[in-house]
LUMPA-826025 format. One line per field, with one value per residue: residue in one letter; residue number from 1; x, y, z of N, C-alpha, C in turn. Coordinates in nm, 2 decimals, decimal comma. Atoms other than C-alpha are relative to their C-alpha. Example, Ala and Ser with C-alpha at 12.3 -4.5 7.8 and 13.67 -1.06 7.14 Angstrom:
<nodes>
r: c(a:s)
k: c(1:2)
nX: c(0,09:-0,09)
nY: c(-0,12:-0,11)
nZ: c(0,00:0,00)
caX: c(1,23:1,37)
caY: c(-0,45:-0,11)
caZ: c(0,78:0,71)
cX: c(0,09:-0,08)
cY: c(0,12:0,11)
cZ: c(0,00:0,08)
</nodes>
This chain:
<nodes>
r: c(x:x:x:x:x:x:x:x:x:x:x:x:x:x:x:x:x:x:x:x:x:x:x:x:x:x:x:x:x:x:x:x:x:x:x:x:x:x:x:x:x:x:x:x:x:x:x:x:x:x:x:x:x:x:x:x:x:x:x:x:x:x:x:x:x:x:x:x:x:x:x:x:x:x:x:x:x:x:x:x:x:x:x:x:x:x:x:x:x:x:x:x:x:x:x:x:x:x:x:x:x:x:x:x:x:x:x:x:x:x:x:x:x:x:x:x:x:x:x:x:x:x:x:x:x:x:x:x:x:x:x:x:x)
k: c(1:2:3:4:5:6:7:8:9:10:11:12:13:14:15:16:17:18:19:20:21:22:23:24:25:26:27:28:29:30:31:32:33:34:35:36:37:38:39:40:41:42:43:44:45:46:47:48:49:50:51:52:53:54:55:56:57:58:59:60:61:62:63:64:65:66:67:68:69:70:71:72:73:74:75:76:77:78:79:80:81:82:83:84:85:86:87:88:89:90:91:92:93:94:95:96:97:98:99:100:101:102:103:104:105:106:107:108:109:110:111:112:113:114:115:116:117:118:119:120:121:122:123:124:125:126:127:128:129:130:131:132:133)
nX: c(-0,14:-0,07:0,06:0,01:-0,16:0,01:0,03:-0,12:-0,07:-0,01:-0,03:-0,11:-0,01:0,08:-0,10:-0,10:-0,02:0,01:-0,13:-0,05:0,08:-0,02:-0,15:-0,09:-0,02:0,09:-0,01:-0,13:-0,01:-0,10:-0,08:-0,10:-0,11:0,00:-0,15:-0,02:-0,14:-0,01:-0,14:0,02:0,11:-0,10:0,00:0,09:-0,02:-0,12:0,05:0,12:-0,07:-0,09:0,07:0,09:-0,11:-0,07:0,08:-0,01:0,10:-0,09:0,09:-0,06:0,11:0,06:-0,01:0,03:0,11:0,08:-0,05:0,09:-0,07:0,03:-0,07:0,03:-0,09:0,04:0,08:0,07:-0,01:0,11:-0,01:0,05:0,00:-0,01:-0,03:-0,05:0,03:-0,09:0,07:0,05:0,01:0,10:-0,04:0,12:0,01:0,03:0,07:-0,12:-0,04:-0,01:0,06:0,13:0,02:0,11:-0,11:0,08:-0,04:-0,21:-0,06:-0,05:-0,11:0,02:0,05:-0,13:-0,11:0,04:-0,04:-0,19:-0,03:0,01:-0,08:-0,16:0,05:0,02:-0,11:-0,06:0,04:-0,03:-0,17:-0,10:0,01:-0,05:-0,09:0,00:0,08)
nY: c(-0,04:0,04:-0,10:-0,15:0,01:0,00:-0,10:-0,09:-0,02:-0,05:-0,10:-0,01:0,02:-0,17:-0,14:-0,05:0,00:-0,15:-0,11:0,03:-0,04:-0,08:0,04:0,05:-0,08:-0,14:0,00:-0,06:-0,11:-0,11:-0,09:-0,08:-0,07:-0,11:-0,02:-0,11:-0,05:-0,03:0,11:0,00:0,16:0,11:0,08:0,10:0,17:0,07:0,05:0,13:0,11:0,04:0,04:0,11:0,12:0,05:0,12:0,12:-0,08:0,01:-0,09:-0,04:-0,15:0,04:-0,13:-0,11:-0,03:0,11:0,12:0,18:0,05:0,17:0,00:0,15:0,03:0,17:0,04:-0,10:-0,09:-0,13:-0,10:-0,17:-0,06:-0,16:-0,14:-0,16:-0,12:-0,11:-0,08:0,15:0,13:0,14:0,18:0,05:0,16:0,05:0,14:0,11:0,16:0,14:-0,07:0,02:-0,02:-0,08:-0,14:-0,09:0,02:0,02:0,06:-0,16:-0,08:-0,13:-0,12:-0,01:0,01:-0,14:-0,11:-0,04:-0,05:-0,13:-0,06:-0,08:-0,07:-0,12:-0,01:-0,03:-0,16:-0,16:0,03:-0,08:-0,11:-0,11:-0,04:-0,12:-0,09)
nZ: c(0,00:0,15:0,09:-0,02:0,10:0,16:0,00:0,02:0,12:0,08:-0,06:0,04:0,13:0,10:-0,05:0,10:0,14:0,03:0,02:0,12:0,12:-0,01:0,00:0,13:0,11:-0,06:0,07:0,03:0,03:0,08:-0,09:0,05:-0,06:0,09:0,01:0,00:0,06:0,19:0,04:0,08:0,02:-0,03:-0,11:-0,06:0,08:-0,09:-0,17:0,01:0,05:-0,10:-0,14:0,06:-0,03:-0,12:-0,08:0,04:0,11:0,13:0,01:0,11:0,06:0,13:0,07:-0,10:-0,09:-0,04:0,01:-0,11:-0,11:-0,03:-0,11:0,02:-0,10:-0,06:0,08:-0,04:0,06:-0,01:0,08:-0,04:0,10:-0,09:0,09:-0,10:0,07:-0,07:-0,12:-0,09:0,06:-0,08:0,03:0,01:0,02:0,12:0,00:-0,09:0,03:-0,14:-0,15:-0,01:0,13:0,03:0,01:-0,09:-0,14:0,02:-0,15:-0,11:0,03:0,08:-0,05:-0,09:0,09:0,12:-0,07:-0,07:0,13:-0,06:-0,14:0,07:0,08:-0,09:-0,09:0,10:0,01:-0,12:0,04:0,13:-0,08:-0,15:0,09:0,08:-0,09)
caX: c(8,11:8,20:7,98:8,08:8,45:8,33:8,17:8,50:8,66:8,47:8,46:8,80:8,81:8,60:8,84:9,11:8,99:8,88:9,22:9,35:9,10:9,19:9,56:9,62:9,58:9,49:9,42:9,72:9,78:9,90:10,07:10,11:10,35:10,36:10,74:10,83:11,09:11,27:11,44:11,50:11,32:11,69:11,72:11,37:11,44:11,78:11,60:11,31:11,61:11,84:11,57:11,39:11,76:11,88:11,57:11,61:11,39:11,54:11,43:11,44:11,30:11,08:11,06:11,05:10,82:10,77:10,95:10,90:11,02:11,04:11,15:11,17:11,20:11,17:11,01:10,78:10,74:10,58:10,57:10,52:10,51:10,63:10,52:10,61:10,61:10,80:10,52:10,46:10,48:10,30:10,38:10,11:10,06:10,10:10,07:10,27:10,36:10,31:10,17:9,79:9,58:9,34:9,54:9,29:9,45:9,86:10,02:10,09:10,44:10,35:10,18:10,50:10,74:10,56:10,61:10,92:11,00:10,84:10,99:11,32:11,21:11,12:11,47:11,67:11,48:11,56:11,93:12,01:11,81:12,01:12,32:12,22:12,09)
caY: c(6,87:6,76:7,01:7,32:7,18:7,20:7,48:7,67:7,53:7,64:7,96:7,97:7,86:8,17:8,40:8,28:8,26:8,67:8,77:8,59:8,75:9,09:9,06:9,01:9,23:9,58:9,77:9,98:10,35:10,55:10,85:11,21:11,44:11,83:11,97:12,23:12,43:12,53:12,21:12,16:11,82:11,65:11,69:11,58:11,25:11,20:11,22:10,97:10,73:10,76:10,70:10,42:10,22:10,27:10,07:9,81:9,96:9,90:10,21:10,34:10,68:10,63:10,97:11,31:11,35:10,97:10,70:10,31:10,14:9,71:9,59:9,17:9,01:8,63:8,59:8,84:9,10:9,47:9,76:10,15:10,43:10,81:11,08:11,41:11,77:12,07:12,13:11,71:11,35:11,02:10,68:10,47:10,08:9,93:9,55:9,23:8,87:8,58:8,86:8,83:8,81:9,02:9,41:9,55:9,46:9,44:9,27:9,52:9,58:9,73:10,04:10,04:10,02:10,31:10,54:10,50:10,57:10,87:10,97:10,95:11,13:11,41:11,38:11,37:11,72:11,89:11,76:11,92:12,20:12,30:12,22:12,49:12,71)
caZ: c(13,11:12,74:12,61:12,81:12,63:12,30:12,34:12,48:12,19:11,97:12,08:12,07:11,71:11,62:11,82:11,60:11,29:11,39:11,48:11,20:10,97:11,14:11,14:10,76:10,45:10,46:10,19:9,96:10,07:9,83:10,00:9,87:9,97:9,91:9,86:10,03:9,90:9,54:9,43:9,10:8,91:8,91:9,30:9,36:9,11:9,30:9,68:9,54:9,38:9,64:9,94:9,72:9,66:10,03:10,14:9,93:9,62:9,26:9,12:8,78:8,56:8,33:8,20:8,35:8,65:8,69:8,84:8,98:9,20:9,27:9,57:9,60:9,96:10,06:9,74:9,74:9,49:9,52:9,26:9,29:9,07:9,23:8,98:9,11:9,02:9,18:9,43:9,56:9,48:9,54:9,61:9,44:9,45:9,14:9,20:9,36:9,29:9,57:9,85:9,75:9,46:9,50:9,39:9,66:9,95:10,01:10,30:10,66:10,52:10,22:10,41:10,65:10,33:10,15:10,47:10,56:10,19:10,24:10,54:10,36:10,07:10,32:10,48:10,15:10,07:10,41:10,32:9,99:10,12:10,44:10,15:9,93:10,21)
cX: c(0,06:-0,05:0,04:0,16:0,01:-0,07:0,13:0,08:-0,06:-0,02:0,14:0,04:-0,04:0,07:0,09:0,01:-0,03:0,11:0,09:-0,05:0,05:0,14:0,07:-0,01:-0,03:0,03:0,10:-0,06:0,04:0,05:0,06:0,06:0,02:0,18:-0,02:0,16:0,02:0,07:-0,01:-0,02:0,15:0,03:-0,14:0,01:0,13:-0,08:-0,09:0,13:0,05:-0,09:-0,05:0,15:0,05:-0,10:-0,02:-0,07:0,07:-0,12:0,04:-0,15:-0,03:-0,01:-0,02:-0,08:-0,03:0,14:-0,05:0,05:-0,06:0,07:-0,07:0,06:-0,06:-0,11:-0,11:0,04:-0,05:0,05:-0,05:0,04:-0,01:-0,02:0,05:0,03:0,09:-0,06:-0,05:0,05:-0,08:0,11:-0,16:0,09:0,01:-0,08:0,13:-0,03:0,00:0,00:-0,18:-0,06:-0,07:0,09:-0,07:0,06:0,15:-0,01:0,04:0,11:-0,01:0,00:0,14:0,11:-0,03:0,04:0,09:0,06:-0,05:0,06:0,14:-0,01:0,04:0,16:0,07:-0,02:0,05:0,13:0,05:-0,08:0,07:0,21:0,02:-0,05:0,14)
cY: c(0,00:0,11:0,15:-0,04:0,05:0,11:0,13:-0,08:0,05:0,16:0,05:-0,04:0,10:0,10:-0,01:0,01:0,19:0,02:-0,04:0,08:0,19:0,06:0,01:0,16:0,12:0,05:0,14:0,13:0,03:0,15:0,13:0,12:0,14:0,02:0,12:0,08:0,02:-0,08:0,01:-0,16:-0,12:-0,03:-0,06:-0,14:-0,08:-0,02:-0,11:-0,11:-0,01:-0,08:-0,16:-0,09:0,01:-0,12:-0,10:-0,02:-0,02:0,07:0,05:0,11:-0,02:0,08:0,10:0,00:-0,15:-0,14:-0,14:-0,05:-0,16:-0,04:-0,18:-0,05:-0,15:-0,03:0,03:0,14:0,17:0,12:0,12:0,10:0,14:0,06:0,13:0,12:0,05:0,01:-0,14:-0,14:-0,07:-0,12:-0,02:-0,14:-0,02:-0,18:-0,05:-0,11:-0,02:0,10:-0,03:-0,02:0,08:0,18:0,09:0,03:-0,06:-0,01:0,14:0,06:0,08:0,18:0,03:0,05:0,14:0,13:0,03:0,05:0,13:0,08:0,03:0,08:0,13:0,07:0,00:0,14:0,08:-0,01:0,07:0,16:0,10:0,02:0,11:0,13:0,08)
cZ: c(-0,14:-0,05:0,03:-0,08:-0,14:-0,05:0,05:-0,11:-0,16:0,01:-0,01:-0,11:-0,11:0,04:-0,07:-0,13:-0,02:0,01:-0,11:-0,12:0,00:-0,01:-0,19:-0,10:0,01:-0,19:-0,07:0,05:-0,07:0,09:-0,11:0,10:-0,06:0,04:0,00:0,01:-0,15:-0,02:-0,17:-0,08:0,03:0,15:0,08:-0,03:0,15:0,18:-0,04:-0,03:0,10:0,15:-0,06:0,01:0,15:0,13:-0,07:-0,16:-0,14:-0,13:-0,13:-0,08:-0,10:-0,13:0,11:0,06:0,04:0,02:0,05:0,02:0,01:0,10:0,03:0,16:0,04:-0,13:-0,04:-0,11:-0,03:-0,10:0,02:-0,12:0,08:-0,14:0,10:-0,11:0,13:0,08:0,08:-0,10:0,06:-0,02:-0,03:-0,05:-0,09:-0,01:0,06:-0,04:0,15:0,13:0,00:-0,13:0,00:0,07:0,13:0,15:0,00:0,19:0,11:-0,04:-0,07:0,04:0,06:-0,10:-0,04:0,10:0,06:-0,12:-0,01:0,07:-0,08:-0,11:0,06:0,02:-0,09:0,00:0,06:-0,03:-0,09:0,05:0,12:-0,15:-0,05:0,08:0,03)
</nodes>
């Protein structure tokens, strides 16, 4: 009897250290995005700034075609870098403080953060778009 115990517990010791194992870091998307339409580089900068500060993003241009973005939460730090051109952009990972050490792999939000930033991206675009339409 003791041993069929210790046997379901360990067993259940190994199930949680897999869903624990399976559960955590994944590793960074980067995410590009083609632009469709004729904007010109100041309303693509403005839809990347504007979408990047309404989710929380503290976003600033480095030079033409390139900005980056930092976004700090419960202590928690993540960095990104949007180049872009008239015809797409990217979000790309850069790095993070107190999420992981190893740059290879970024916490589940990361991926989540980067596509919803996208997404508004998108949705800025179709915006000044139907404006100027």
């Amino acid at each position: 009897m003791k041993i069929n115990r210790l046997k379901g517990l360990i067993v259940g010791v190994i199930a949680l250290i897999f869903i624990a194992g399976c559960s955590g870091n994944r590793a960074a998307r980067d995410i590009t995005s083609d632009i469709n339409g004729s904007f010109t580089s100041q309303q693509i900068e403005k839809a990347i700034i504007d979408s990047g500060k309404a989710r929380g993003w503290a976003m600033k241009k480095m030079r033409d075609g390139l900005i980056t973005g930092k976004i700090v939460t419960r202590g928690y730090s993540t960095e990104i870098r949007i180049p872009y051109t008239s015809s797409q952009y990217s979000i790309e990972y850069v790095g993070s403080q107190n999420l992981t050490p190893d740059t290879e792999k970024v916490p589940n939000n990361y991926n989540r953060w980067a596509t919803k930033l996208d997404q508004d991206i998108k949705t800025k675009l179709l915006e000044q778009q139907s404006l100027y339409n």
